[in-house]
Steps between C-alpha positions, in 0.01 A plus 500: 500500500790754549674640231791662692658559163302418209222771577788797490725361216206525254451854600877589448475344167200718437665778604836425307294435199300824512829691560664333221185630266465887677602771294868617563400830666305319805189632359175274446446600136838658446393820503659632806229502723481291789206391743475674809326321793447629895514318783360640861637360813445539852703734651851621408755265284890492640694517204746276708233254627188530290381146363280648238808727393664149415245360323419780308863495380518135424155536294628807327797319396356183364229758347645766284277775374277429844579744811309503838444808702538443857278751671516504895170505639406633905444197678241676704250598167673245277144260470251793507727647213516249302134404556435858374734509202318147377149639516658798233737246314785730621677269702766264383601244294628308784350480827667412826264294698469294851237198468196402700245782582745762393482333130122505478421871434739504222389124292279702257813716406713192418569287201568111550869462521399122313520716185849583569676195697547216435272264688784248663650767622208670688403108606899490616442832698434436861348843545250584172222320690502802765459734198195326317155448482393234786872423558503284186761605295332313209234773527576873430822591653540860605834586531791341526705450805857576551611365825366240779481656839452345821335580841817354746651509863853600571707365744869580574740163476732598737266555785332204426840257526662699737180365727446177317159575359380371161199734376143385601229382306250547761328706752666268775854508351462850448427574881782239589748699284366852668540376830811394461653803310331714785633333791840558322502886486411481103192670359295227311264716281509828411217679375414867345422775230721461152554695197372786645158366617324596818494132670600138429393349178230245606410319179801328435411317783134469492581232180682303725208520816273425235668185369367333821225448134576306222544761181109339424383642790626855389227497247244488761701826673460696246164450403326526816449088550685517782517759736822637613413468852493152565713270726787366339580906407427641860727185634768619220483852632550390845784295429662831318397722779667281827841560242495896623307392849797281588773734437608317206503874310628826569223736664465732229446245265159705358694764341934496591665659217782301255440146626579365176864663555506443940436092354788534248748649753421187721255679757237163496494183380228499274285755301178381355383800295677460178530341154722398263584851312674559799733185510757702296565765723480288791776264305727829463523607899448118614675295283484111593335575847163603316227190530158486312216324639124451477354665797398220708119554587366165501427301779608177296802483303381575114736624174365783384603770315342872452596640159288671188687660204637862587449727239386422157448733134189468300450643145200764456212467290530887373879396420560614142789283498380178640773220324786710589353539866417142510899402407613657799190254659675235324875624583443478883393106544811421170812362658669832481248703691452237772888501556481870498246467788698214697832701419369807726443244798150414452304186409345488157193336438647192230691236717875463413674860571668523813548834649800458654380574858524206684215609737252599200574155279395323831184649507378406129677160568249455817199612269546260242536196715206285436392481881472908520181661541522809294268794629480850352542792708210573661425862482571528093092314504388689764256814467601834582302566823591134576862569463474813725352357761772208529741751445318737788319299722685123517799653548403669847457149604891408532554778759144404700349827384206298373379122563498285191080454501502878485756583223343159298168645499608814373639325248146338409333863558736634197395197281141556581542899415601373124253516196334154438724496160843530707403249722411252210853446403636135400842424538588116480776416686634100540669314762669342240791599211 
């Protein structure tokens, strides 16, 4: 079924064979002129470390007479921008996009990247499922993804051996390991605000309190099936609650500024508010002591992994240059764009490119072992108000501001504030691969 090789060979022959035809001035009927695309992003692109930068070049390249326009977006207004420019046709010819219910408002403005790719490659792609209709990637698929990324814990190696601890798997060994690291002087979790944000970032977590559910059960989440406040969720929140009760975190673990760096310079043991696009930058002040691990809330021992394609570029229907648009499509999931991708430390969605990053490679390794229960994150299927009130209103529950029942069934309250057609939603997720 995988075509490590075969899939991105034919392309480069393609490619060679279309060069080998293209008028000698780069142009696409040799009259000079060359095709002029745009591409929005999401925020600002590093010339130093800017993925898209890359690929752009390496498309441009094996494209002549094609250019892209990077234009920087404000990642505050980027998805009410582009939502406007689409109802004008005034928006791009290449989208940046983020899957689940940020996709939805956009579908109407996208073409089927089928038309484009090649269909073993988008079958090969671990990620285009996240980006199309009903999560089948044999249906319409939106956009195309560039990178896996992955909801994860961190731990710190050195602390761990220096106290001969192996990382838990479970709420028990997790207690065990805090216990011990706190009777030794050592900090065992630290908690707080990052990139600038107000408080601790609770939804990286919520994915993992939620797997106490089997990825089926999700479904019934986010339609309204199952109510938010049940049991096995309240008994999750408990669990993740007695973690700050017992002195297992620091005190101001609601809102302490640069935890991400205080973890990095060896302050605690483990940080659970993360994900991979940070691995790299952990890898550069860490080196060999930086661990990756799923967070372990579970009450039985379970492989698991969190992780949903990061960001991912769809063509627009009021494109006027669709094909060429559609190459670039094509371009990322080729051999050369996916070793682009792995070649700026993250995972691509096609197996078979190692990223060099001992830390990240073990992550996709993990995923694609046939006993892994793959589950999206959460919050990219979530509703807005839904989202706000985990984001608000669960998180108060860590530092006992409010008891799980309460924060659960505000959670429920948001749901039940949504119009009957946002509460109708269907997203089919399996237990299995």
């Amino acid at each position: 079924m995988r075509r490590k090789f075969l899939a991105g060979a034919a392309v480069a022959a393609a490619v060679a064979a279309l060069a080998a035809c293209a008028p000698a001035d780069g142009s696409e009927d040799g009259t000079g002129d060359t095709v002029d695309l745009t591409l929005w992003i999401y925020g600002a692109c590093d010339s130093e470390e800017c993925l898209e930068a890359d690929l752009v070049a390496g498309f441009e390249q094996d494209n002549p007479g094609v250019t892209i326009e990077i234009v920087s977006q404000p990642p505050d207004n980027y998805f009410a921008a582009l939502q406007s420019a689409s109802v004008t046709g005034s928006g791009p010819d290449l989208a940046f996009l983020w899957p689940g219910a940020y996709l939805d408002p956009f579908k109407k403005y996208l073409l089927d990247a089928h038309e484009f790719v090649d269909s073993e490659l988008i079958q090969e792609s671990s990620g285009t499922a996240y980006f199309s209709e009903g999560n089948d990637n044999s249906a319409h698929v939106y956009a195309i993804p560039t990178n896996n990324q992955y909801y994860i814990g961190f731990y710190n190696k050195r602390i761990f051996e220096e106290h001969g601890l192996t990382p838990p798997t479970t709420w028990d060994e997790l207690n065990q390991v805090c216990q011990t690291l706190k009777e030794a002087g050592v900090l065992p979790i630290i908690s707080g605000a990052t990139s600038g944000s107000a408080q601790f970032q609770p939804l990286t977590e919520w994915s993992f309190l939620a797997a106490t559910f089997m990825p089926s059960q999700w479904s019934d989440l986010y339609d309204g099936t199952m109510p938010y406040n049940n049991p096995e969720l309240q008994h999750q929140l408990e669990e993740w609650a007695s973690l700050y009760e017992s002195g297992y975190m620091n005190e101001d673990a609601f809102n302490a500024p640069d935890v991400d760096d205080r973890f990095a310079a060896g302050d605690a043991a483990m940080w659970f508010s993360g994900g991979s696009w940070q691995i790299p930058s952990f890898v550069d002040e860490m080196g060999e002591d930086l661990g990756v691990f799923q967070t372990p809330y579970l009450d039985e021992s379970r492989p698991l992994t969190v992780v949903t394609a990061g960001t991912g570029y769809g063509v627009t229907t009021y494109s006027e240059h669709p094909e060429e648009a559609g190459a670039f499509l094509e371009f990322i999931l080729s051999d050369a764009g996916q070793q682009i991708i792995a070649d700026s430390g993250q995972p691509p969605t096609r197996p078979g490119f190692d990223t060099g990053v001992p830390a990240m490679d073990a992550l996709a390794e993990a995923a694609a072992a046939p006993e892994t229960v793959l589950y999206p994150m959460f919050d990219n299927f979530t509703q807005g108000p839904v989202t706000d009130a985990i984001y608000s209103d669960v998180a108060l529950v860590l530092v006992g501001q409010m008891a799980p029942e309460e924060a659960l069934a505000s959670v429920d309250a948001a749901f039940a504030s949504l119009p009957e057609d946002e509460q109708n939603i269907d997203i089919p997720l399996s237990d299995t691969k």
